[in-house]
N, C-alpha and C positions, 0 to 999 in steps of 0.2 A: 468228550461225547456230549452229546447237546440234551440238557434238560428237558423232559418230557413235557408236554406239555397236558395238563390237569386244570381244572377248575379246582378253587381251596375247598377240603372238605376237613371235618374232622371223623377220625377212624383213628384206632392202633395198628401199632406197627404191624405192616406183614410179617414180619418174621417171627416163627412162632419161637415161643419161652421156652427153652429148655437149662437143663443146671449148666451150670458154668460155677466154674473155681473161683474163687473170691479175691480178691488184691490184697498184696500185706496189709493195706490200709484198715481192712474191715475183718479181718480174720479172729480178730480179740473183742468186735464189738458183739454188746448186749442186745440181743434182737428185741426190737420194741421201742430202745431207749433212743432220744434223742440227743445226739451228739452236743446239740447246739443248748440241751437244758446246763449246759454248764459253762457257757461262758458270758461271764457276768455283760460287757459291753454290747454284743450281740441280740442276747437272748432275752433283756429283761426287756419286756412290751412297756416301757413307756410312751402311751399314742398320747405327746402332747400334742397341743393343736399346730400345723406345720404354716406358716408364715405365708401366703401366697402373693405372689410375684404379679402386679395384673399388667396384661398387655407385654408382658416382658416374653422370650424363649431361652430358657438356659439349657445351656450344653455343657455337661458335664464328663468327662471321662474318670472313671472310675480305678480304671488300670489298663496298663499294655504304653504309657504314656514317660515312662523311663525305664522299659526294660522288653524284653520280648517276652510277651506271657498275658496273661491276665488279664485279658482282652474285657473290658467290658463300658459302657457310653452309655450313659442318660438323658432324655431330651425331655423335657418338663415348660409345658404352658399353662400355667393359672393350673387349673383343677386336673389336667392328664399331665400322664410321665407313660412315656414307654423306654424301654429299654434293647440296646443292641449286644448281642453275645453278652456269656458267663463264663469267663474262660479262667483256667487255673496256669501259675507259672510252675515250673521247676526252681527248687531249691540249689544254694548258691553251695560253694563248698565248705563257706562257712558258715551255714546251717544243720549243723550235724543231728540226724536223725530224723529232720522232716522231711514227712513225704511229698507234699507240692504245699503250694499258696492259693488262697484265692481270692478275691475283693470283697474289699469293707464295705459292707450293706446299712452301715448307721443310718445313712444319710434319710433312706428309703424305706426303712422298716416305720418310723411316724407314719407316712407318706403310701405304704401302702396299700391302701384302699381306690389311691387316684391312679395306680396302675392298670393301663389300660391293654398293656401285651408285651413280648418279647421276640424281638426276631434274632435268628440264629442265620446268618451269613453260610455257616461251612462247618464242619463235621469233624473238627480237631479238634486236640483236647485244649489249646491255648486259647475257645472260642467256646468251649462246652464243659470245660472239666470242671465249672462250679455248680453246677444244674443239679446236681445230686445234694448238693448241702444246701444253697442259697433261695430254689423255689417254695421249698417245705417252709423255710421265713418270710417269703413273702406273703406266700396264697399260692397252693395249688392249683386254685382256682383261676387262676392268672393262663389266659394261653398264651402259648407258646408256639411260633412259626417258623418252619422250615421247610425243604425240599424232602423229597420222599425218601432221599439216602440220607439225609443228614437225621431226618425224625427216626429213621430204624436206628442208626446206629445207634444216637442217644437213649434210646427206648433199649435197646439192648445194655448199653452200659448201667442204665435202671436196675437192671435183675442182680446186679451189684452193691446195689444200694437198697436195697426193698426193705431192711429194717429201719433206716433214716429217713426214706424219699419214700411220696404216695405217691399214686398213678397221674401222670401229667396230663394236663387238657391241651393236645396237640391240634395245630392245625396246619394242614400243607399247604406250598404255595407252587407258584410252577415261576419263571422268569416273568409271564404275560399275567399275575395276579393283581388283584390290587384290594388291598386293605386298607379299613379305616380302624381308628384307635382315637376316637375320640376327638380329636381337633388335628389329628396327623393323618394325610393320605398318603400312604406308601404305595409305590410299585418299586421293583428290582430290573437288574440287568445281568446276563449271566456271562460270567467272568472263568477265564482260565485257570486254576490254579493247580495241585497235583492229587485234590480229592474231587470226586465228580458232584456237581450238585449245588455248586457254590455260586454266590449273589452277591453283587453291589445293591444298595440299598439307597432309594429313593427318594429322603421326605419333605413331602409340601407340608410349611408348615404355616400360621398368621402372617408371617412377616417374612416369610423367604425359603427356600429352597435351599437343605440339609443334603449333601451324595456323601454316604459315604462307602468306601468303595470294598471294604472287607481287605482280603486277603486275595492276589490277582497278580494277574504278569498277561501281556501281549501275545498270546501266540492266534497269529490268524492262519497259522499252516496245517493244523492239526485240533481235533477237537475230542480228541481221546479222554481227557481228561477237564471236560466244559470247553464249552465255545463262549469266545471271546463276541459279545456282542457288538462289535466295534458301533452300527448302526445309531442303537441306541444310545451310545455313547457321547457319537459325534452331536445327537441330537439334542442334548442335555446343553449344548454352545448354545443355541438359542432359545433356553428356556431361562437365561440370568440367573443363575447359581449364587445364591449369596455364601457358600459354604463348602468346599469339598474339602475331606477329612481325607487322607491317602494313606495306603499300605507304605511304610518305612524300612522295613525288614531288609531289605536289599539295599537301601539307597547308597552303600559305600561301592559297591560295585560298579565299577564302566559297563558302557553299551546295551545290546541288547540283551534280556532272556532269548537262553537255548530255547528253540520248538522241541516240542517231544518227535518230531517228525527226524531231527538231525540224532536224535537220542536212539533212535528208533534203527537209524543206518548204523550204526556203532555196535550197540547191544546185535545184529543180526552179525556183524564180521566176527565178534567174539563168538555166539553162540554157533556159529560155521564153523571154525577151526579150532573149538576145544577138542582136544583128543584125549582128555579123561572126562570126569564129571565137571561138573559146573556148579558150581555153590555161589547164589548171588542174595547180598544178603542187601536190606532194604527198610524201607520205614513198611508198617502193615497199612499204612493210610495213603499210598503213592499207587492209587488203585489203576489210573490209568499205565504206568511203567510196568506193574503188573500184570496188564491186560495184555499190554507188548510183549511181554518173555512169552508170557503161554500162547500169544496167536505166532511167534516166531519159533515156540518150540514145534506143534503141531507144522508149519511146513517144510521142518529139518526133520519131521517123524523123532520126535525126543519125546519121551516122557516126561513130566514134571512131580516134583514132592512140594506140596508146602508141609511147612513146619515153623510154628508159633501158632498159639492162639489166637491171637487178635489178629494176624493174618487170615485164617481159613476161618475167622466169624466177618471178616469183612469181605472177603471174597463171595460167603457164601449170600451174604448181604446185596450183593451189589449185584450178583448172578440173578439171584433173586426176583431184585429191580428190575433187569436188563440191560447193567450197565455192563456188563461183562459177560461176553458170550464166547464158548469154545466146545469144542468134540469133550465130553466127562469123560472120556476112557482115556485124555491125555495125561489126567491128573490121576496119581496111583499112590498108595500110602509107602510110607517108609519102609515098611518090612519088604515090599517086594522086589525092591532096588537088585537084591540080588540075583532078580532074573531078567537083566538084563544089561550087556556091556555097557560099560563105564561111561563111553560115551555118547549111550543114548542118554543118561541123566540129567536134568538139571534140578537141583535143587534152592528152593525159595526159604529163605530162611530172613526172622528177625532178629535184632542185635548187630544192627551194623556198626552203632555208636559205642559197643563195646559195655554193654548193659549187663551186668553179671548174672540174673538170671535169666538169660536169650538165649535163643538158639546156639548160635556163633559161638559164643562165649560157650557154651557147656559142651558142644562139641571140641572145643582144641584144650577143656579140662580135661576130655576124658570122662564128662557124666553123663551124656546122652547116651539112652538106650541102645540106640540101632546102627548112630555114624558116628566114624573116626574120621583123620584127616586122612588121604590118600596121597604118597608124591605126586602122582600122575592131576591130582585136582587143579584146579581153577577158581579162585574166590577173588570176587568181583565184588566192589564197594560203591552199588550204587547210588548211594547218598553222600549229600558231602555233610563236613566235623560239624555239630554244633556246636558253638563257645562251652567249654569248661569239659568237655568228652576227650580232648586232646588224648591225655595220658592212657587212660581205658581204651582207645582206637589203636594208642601206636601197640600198647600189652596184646592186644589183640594180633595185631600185623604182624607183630614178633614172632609171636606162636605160631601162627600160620607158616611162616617162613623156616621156622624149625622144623616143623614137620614135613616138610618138601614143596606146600602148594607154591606152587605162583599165586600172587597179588595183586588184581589191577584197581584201580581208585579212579575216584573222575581227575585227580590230577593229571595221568597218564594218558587219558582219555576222555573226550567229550561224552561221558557216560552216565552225567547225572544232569537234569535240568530243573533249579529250585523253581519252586511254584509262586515265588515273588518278582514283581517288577523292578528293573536293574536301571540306573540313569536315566537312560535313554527313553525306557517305557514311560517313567513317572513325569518326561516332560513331556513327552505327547498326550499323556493323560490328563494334566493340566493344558495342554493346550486346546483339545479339543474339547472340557469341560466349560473352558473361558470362566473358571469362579470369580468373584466378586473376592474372598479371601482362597486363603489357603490353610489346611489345619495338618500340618503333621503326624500322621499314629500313627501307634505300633510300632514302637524301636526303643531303643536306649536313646539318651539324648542329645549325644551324639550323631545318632541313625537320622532323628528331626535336624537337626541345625545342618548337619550334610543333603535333608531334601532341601531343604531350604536353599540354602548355595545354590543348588538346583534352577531350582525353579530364576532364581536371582538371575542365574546365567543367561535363564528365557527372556529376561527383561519384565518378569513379576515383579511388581512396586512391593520393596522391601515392608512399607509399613502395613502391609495387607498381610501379613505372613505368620501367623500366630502359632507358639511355641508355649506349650502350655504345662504344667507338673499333673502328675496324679492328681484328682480332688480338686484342680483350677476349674473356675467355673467362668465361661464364654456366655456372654448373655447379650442381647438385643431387641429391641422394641420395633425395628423396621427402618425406614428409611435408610439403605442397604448400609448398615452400620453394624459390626459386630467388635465387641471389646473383648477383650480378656480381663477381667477383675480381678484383685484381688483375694475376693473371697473364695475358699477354700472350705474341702468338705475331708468328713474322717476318708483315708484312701491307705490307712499303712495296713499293712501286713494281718492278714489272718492266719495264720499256720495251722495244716493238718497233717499230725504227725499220732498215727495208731487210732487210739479211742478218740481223741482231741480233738476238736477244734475250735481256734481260738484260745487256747486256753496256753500254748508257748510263748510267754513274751519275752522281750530281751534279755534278760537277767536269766533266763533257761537256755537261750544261747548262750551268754557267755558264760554259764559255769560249763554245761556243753564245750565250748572250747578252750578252755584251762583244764581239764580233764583230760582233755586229746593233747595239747599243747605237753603238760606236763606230769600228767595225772596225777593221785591222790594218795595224801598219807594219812590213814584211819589210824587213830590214839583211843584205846580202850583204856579205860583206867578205874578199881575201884577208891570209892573214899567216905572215909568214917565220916557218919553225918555227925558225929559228937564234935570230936578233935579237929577234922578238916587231913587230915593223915591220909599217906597212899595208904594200899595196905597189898602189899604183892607188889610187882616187876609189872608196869604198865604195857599191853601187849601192842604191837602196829603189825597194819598189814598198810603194804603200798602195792600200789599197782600200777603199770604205767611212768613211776617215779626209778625205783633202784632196786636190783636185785638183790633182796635181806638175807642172801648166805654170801655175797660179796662184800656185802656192806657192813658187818660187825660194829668196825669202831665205831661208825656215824651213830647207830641205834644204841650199841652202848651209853653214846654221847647223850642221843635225843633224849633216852628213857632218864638220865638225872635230870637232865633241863625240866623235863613235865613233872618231875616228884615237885622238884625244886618252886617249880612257879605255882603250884597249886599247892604247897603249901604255905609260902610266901603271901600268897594271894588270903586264901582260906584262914591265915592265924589269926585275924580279930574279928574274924565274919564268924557270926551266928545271929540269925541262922543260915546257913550256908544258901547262896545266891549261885545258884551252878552255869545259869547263864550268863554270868558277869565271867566265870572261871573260865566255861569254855573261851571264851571271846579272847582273855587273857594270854589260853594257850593256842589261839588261833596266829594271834597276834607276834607271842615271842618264840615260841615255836615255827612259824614259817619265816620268821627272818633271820632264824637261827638257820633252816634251810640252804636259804638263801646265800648267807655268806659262805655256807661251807662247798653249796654246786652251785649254784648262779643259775637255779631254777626254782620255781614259783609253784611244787606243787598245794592243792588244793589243799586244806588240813581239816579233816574233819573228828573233833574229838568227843567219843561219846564218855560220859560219866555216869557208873554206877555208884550209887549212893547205900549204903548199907547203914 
């Protein structure tokens, strides 16, 4: 659907504030306190003086530059920095207990005051998820640019954060805006992708013309979900590009992106010949595919359910806007399903990836209020896996298949169309930009060095093709010359994990996974501060390690070994050094472990001192 077109204003969001339920993330937090007053690296304001570059433009990417996630690009001339997306990644599987990631702000926190604005491309969270932590350290007072869907929703996920995060200085842009930010004149172009609202990004800057092009894919058939401004695209060829930055997300992929238009014929054969209900579950951010089920349900006379929250706050969002229009009497709440055959239903539901509290998922548990599975159903996977959901999608299709439904996937069917550019988009899009380099983002780095191949195949002169780490800094002075330097900025890992952030580092991971790995044998033990003496039967609890009513002899065994080494240890020590004893029986204690199971649990021993 084609972006409105606005002059930039600043205003809050239309949609008006109401409660909403809080994310695990912020359910234990102290309202008032700030997250970020505790992590030493982050949070201490040292504004030493920042070093200025004159005549130079560096371009920095912050994250999204070896991994999909964490979307976020600095561009910095002498005295301005502005900044492109704040986005958050998801946590790996060997991050146990974190809730997402978001980018290291060191660089910028000196530096903040020559912040002249932030623009926000698109309205995901790998493009917005850091907004609630990282604006409060820069300046509130920093605005903040987006299209009118993309500024709601973030202003909505705000009411989430309202004890960490103040009220943001928003301003809207339309595709035909144009901004300045101090020595950068930006205008956008509006791009396809499977949230409405979304921008390539434009910037003149001293010494060359910056595109970068966000999150985007080709479709000139259908504009349900952004129009592809091809126009403006083509026009960008003759304005000498010293720079386009390209969406990577897809670039493993052959040929073209599906149109929502062939997505669109598919989804209506299915929604024709369900002859039970219809359960299609989905991302809540694929607003235009969702605009397709309810404009196809209404001409098959179906009703529709959504179910998930961030579904029907985005829906209601985007209705709101305009970007979504249908008869309100086709959407009907969950409880009234039962008035009416089976297969007049379709239901909208989140947790396609198999997300333990979603919809989906708590339906084939058995803990959704209202729906079970039904034989006669139909559950349709209109999204395709993302890396590391494998296992969780197939538990999910399982259960499904137990309980009778049928199963359709876009492997079966042309039924999903990712909202990234595939091979073939990423070389017309370098062809018609005609850049002067090429910059790789947003992928793993792998995702880079396969655009690159890319483009190679175009006959792009390999040595223009820059492949850069988190934190690499791109810098140029003009004469259309752009380097990749050396120098490097802080870009690892921030972790938000509960009250936290910042504040897991690696040594939290890995006890974190030696815990999971093999888990833990706690050694309680008293001892005479005189003598250095046990005094009683030293007690363990394990957990995660061995079952202590199977295991006798072994604790039998462990509990001499512990009398044994702390007393050993303890006979000419006075006064008794407890930290040296523990260490002692950390040490011959878990390799006593070890020889007897050829596992590595944790040992943690506490000493009481009497």
């Amino acid at each position: 659907m084609q972006t409105k077109e606005k002059t930039a204003v600043s205003r809050p969001s239309r949609i008006a504030p109401r409660p909403v339920s809080r994310t695990r993330t912020h359910q234990r937090r102290t309202p008032g306190a700030s997250a970020y007053s505790r992590i030493p690296e982050i949070a201490t304001d040292t504004e030493r003086p920042a070093t200025i570059t004159k005549g130079k433009l560096r371009v920095i990417p912050i994250g999204g530059m070896e991994e999909v996630g964490r979307n976020m690009t600095v561009l910095e001339y002498e005295n301005d920095i502005m900044i492109i997306d704040m986005g958050l990644q998801f946590p790996e599987e060997n991050m146990p207990g974190i809730d997402y990631i978001i980018p290291n702000i060191s660089y910028l926190v000196p530096r903040r005051k020559n912040i002249r604005g932030v623009i926000i491309t698109h309205a995901h969270y790998d493009h917005i998820g850091g907004i609630p932590h990282i604006m409060p350290r820069l300046g509130m007072d920093i605005p903040l640019f987006g299209t009118d869907i993309t500024l709601a929703i973030i202003q909505k996920r705000q009411e989430d954060y309202h004890d960490i995060s103040g009220k943001l200085k928003t301003r809207e842009i339309t595709n035909n805006t144009r901004v300045k930010l101090g020595v950068f004149e930006i205008t956008f172009f509006g791009v396809s992708h499977n949230v409405p609202g979304s921008v390539g990004v434009i910037i003149k800057t001293p010494v060359g013309i910056i595109v970068h092009t966000g999150d985007f894919k080709l479709d000139l058939k259908s504009d349900i979900a952004g129009r592809t401004e091809i126009d403006k695209i083509k026009a960008l060829g003759d304005k000498h590009v010293l720079a386009l930055m390209s969406d990577s997300t897809n670039a493993r992929e052959p040929g073209h992106q599906f149109s929502e238009n062939e997505i669109k014929t598919e989804l209506e054969t299915i929604i024709a010949k369900a002859k039970g209900r219809l359960i299609i579950g989905t991302f809540a951010s694929l607003l235009g595919r969702l605009q397709q089920i309810i404009q196809l349900a209404e001409l098959h006379k179906k009703k529709v359910v959504i179910e998930g929250r961030s579904m029907r706050t985005n829906i209601e969002i985007a209705t709101q806007l305009g970007y979504m229009k249908y008869d309100k009497s086709t959407v009907i709440p969950v409880q009234e399903i039962k008035n009416y055959p089976p297969h007049k239903i379709i239901i909208l539901a989140t947790g396609a990836q198999g997300e333990s509290n979603a919809v989906l998922m708590r339906i084939v548990n058995k803990e959704h209020k209202f729906l079970r599975i039904q034989p006669s159903d139909t559950v349709v996977f209109s999204s395709s896996v993302i890396p590391g959901n494998e296992r969780s999608v197939q538990y999910l299709t399982d259960k499904l298949y137990r309980d009778g439904a049928e199963v359709i996937n876009y492997k079966m069917l042309d039924i999903h169309a990712g909202g990234h550019a595939k091979q073939e988009d990423l070389k017309l899009m370098i062809s018609l930009v005609k850049p002067l380099y090429l910059i790789p983002i947003e992928g793993n780095h792998s995702f880079l060095r396969i655009h690159a191949k890319i483009a190679r195949d175009i006959d792009f002169p390999s040595d223009r093709i820059l492949i850069a780490d988190n934190g690499q800094v791109f810098e140029t002075a003009g004469k259309n010359e752009l380097t990749l330097t050396n120098e490097r900025v802080p870009a690892n890992y921030v972790f938000v994990d509960g009250l936290g952030v910042g504040d897991v580092e690696e040594v939290v991971l890995r006890d974190r996974q030696m815990l999971a790995a093999d888990g833990m044998f706690v050694i309680i033990t008293v001892v005479d501060s005189q003598t250095g003496k046990v005094r009683g039967s030293p007690d363990i609890i394990s957990r995660g390690f061995v079952y202590l009513r199977e295991s006798k002899e072994l604790l039998h065994e462990a509990r001499g070994r512990i009398r044994r080494t702390i007393e050993d240890t303890t006979q000419k020590m006075h006064p008794l050094n407890l930290v040296y004893v523990k260490d002692k029986i950390r040490e011959q204690i878990g390799q006593f472990l070890f020889v007897k199971t050829q596992r590595r649990p944790m040992v943690l021993p506490v000493i009481i001192e009497v």
